[in-house]
C-alpha positions in Angstrom: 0.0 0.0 0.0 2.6 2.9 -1.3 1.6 6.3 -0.2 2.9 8.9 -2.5 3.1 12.4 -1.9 3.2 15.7 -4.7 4.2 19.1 -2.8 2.8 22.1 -4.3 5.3 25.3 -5.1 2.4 27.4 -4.7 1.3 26.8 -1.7 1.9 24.9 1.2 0.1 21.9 0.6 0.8 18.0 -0.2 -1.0 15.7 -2.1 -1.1 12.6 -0.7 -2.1 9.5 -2.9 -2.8 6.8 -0.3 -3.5 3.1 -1.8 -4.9 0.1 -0.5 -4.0 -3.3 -2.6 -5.9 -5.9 -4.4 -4.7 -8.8 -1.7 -5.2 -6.3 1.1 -8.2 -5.1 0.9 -9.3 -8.8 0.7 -12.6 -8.6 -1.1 -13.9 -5.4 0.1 -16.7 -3.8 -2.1 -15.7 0.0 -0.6 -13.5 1.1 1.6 -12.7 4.8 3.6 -10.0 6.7 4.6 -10.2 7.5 8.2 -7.8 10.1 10.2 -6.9 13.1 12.0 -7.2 15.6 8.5 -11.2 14.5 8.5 -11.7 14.2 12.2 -12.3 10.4 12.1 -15.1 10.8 9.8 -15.8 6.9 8.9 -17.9 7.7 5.6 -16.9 11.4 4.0 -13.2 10.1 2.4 -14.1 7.1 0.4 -11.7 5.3 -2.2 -12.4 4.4 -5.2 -12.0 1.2 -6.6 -9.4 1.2 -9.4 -9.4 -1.5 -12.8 -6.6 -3.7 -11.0 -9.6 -3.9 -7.9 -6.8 -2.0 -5.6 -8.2 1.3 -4.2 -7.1 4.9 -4.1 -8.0 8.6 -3.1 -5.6 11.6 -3.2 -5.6 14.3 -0.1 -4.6 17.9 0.2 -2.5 18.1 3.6 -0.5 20.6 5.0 2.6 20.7 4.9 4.9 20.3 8.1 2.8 18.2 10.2 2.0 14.4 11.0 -1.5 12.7 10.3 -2.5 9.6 11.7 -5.2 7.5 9.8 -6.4 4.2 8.6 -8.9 2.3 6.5 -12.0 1.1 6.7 -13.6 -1.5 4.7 -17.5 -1.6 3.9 -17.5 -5.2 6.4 -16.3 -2.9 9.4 -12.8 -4.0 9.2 -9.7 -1.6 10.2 -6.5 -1.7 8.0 -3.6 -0.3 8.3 -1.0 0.7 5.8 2.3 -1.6 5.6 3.9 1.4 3.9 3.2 4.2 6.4 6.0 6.7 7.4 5.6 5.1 10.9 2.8 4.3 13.6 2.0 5.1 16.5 -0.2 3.1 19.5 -3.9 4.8 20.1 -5.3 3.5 23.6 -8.9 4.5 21.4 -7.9 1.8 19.0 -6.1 -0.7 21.2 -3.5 -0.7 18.4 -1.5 1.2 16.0 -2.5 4.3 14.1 -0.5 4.9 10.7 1.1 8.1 10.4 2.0 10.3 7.1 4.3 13.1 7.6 4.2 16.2 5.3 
């Protein structure tokens, strides 16, 4: 799951391309980014569902902070992203966040 990030020279904001795999998302019919940059929100950042049946969805961020997130499959199942820039433990989650730093 590659996260790949485009900083703007106009202002200071990343795009972050975050992607879920074919084999991860393990026969999920939609599935959500959830994080910090939309307050949790388990239904406003969905994916969409690419030709390969991988998912994807690009962010604006701002640049110079860290984000934590994950994803959320339609079946109520939390994933997290083996190519985050690092994690950290939530006591909320009773694991590991993923964190993206801009």
């Amino acid at each position: 799951m590659p996260l790949s990030k485009k900083y703007l020279k106009s202002k200071p904001v990343c795009k972050v391309t975050f992607k879920v795999s074919k084999s991860t998302a393990q026969g999920a019919k939609r599935i959500f980014l959830v994080g910090e940059f939309n307050k949790w929100n388990t239904k406003n950042l969905p994916m969409q569902q690419l030709k390969d049946n991988s998912f994807s969805v690009t962010v604006d961020l701002e640049v110079g902070r860290d984000y934590q997130y994950r994803y959320l499959t339609d079946d109520g199942v939390w994933l997290n992203d083996s190519k985050a820039d690092r994690y950290e433990y939530s006591a909320f989650a009773g694991g590991d966040n993923c964190v993206v730093t801009t």
